[in-house]
C-alpha positions in Angstrom: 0.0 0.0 0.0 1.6 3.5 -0.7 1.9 6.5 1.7 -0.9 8.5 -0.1 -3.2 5.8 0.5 -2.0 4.9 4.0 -2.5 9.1 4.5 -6.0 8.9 3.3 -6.9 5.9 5.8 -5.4 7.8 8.7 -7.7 11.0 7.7 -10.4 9.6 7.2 -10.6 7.4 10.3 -9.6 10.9 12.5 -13.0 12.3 10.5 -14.8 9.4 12.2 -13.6 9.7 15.4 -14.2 13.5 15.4 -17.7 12.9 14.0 -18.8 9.6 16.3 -16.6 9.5 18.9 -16.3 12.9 20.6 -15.0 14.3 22.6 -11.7 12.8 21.3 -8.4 13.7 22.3 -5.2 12.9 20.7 -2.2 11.8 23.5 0.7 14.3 22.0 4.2 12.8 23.2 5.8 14.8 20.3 7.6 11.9 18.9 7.8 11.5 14.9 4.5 9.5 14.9 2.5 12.0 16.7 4.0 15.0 14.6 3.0 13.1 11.7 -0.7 13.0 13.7 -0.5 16.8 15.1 -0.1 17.5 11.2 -3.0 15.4 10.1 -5.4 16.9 12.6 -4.5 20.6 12.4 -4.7 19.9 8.4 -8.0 18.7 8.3 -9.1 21.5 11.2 -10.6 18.4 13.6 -12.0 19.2 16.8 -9.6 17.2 18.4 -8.1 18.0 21.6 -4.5 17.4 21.9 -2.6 17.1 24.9 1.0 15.9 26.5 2.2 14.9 29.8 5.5 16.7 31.1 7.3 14.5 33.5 9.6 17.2 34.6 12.0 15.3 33.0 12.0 15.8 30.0 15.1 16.8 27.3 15.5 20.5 26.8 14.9 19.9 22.9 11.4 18.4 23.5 10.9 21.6 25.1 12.1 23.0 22.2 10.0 21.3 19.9 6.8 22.5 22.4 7.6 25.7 21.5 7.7 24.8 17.3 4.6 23.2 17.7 2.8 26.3 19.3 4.2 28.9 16.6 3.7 26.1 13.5 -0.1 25.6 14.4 -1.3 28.2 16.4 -4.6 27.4 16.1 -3.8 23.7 17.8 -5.8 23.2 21.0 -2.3 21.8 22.7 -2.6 21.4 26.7 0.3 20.1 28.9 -0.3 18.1 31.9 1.9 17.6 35.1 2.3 15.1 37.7 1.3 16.2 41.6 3.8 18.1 42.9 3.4 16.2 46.2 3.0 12.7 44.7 6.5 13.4 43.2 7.8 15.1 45.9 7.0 12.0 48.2 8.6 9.2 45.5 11.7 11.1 45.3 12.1 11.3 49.0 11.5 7.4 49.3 13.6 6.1 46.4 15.6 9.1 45.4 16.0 11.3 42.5 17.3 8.1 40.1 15.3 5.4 42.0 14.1 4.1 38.6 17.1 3.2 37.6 17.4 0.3 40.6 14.6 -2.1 39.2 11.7 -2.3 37.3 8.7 -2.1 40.2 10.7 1.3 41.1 11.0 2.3 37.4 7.2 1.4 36.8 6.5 3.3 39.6 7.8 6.7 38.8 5.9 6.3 35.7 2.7 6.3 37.3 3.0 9.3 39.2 4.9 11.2 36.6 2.6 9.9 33.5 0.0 7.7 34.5 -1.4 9.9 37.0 -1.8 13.0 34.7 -3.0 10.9 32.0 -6.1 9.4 34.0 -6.7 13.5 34.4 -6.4 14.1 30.5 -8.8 11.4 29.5 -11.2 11.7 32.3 -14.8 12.6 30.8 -13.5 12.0 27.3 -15.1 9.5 24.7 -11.9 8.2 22.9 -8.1 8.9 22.7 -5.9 8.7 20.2 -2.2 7.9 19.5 0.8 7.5 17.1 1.5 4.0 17.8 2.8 1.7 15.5 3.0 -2.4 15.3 6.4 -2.0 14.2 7.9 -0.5 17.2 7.8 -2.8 19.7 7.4 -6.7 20.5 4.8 -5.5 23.1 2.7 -3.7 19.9 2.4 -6.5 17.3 -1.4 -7.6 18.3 -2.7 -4.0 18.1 -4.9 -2.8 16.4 -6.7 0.5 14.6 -9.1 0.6 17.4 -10.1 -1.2 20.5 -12.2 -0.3 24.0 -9.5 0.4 26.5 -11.6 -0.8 29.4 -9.4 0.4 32.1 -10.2 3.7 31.1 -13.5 3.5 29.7 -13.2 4.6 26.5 -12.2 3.9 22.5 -8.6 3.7 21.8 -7.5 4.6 17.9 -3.8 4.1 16.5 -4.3 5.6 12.7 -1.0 5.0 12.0 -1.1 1.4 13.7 0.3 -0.1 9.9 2.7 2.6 9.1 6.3 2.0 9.0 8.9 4.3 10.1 10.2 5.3 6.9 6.6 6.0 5.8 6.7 8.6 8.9 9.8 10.4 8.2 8.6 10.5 4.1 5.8 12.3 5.4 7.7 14.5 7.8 9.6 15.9 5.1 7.4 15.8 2.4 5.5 18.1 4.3 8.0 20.3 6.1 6.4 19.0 9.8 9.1 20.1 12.5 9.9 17.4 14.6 12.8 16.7 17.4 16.0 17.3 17.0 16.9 14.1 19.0 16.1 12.0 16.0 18.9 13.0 14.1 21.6 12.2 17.1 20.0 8.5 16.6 17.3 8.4 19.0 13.8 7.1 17.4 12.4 7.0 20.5 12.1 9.5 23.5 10.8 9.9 26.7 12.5 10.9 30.0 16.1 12.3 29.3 17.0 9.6 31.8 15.5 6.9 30.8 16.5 8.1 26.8 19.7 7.2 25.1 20.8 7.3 20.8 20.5 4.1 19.6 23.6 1.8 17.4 23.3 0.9 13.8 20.8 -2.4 13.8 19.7 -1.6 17.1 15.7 -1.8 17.3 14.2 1.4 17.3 13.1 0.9 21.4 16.5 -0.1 22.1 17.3 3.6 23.7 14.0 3.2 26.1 14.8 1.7 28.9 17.8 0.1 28.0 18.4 -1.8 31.1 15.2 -3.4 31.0 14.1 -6.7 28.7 12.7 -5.4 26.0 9.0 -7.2 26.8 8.7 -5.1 29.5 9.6 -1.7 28.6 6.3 -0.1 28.7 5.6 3.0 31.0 1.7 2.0 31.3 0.1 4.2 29.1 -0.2 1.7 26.5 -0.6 -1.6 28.7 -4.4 -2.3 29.5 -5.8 -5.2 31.5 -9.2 -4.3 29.3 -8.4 -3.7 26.0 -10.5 -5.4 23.5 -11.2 -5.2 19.8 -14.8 -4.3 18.8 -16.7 -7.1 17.4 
């Protein structure tokens, strides 16, 4: 299947979920995929709510990109959310600044005060959410698919660019001038935490900088790890 058609399915199921499933909201981590998604919506003028979590933690040129993002689509609904100053305050005083880094309960943990938490706030009250994942990214993605109920949170779930490979993304970045982070061209595909973020070798899989003390089945933060999600009949 080409990009253009691939482009045309991912438009035309955000049309649906603007029409039949608001209010929608689109999770914004501003990684390739999602700037690839930010473009699509703010294209097409959905009303589509985006948002994104800031951990605290984040690398200074995510920031950066933030700030791109709010003078290239100014008419964006973009909010941030932040994690409880005293739910962090209280984690960091029991494991430490780093804690995360001494196993993976620890490193799951910080996760759900710095994203889980504030993402429970963002799609409380909303119909369905959207994000950029991709089968190809992970060994913890390859069942997913376009849509599903995410039961935990009560709501529709829709990956548009669930099929899309990464060269397919960065075609369409450039073919259509989208900013994006400057990260990705020190060699990391993915990022999150500037902690828990490192560039990536030749052959390495595109997670490989996530996390990378961690088995790759279980390097998930919890945002996209349901106990309830289900495929609509």
């Amino acid at each position: 299947m080409s990009l253009a058609a691939k482009i045309t399915i991912a438009q035309q199921l955000l049309a649906e979920i603007a029409q039949h499933h608001a209010p929608a909201v689109f999770a914004n981590s501003l990684g390739a995929e999602d700037m690839v998604l930010t473009d699509l919506i703010a294209r097409q003028q959905l009303p589509i709510r985006a948002f994104c979590l800031d951990t605290g933690r984040l690398p200074a040129e995510t920031y950066e990109l933030l700030a791109k993002v709010r003078q290239h689509y100014p008419d964006l609904a973009l909010q941030i959310y932040f994690p409880d100053t005293g739910a962090v305050e209280a984690w960091v005083a029991t494991h430490g600044i780093n804690g995360f880094y001494d196993s993976v309960d620890l490193r799951k943990g910080c996760c759900e005060v710095r994203k889980m938490q504030p993402l429970r706030r963002a799609l409380a009250g909303q119909q369905a959410w959207i994000t950029g994942l991709r089968r190809q990214q992970s060994p913890t993605r390859q069942d997913l698919s376009d849509r599903s109920f995410d039961a935990d949170h009560g709501l529709m779930k829709f990956n548009p660019l669930i099929e899309w490979t990464e060269q397919e993304v960065w075609e369409y970045l450039r073919q259509y001038q989208v900013p994006y982070n400057a990260l990705h061209d020190r060699h990391y595909p993915s990022i999150g935490c500037a902690p828990c973020t490192r560039a990536i070798a030749v052959g390495e899989d595109v997670r490989a900088g996530r996390w990378w003390w961690e088995n790759p089945e279980s390097k998930e933060c919890g945002l996209h790890v349901s106990s309830g999600l289900k495929r609509p009949s």
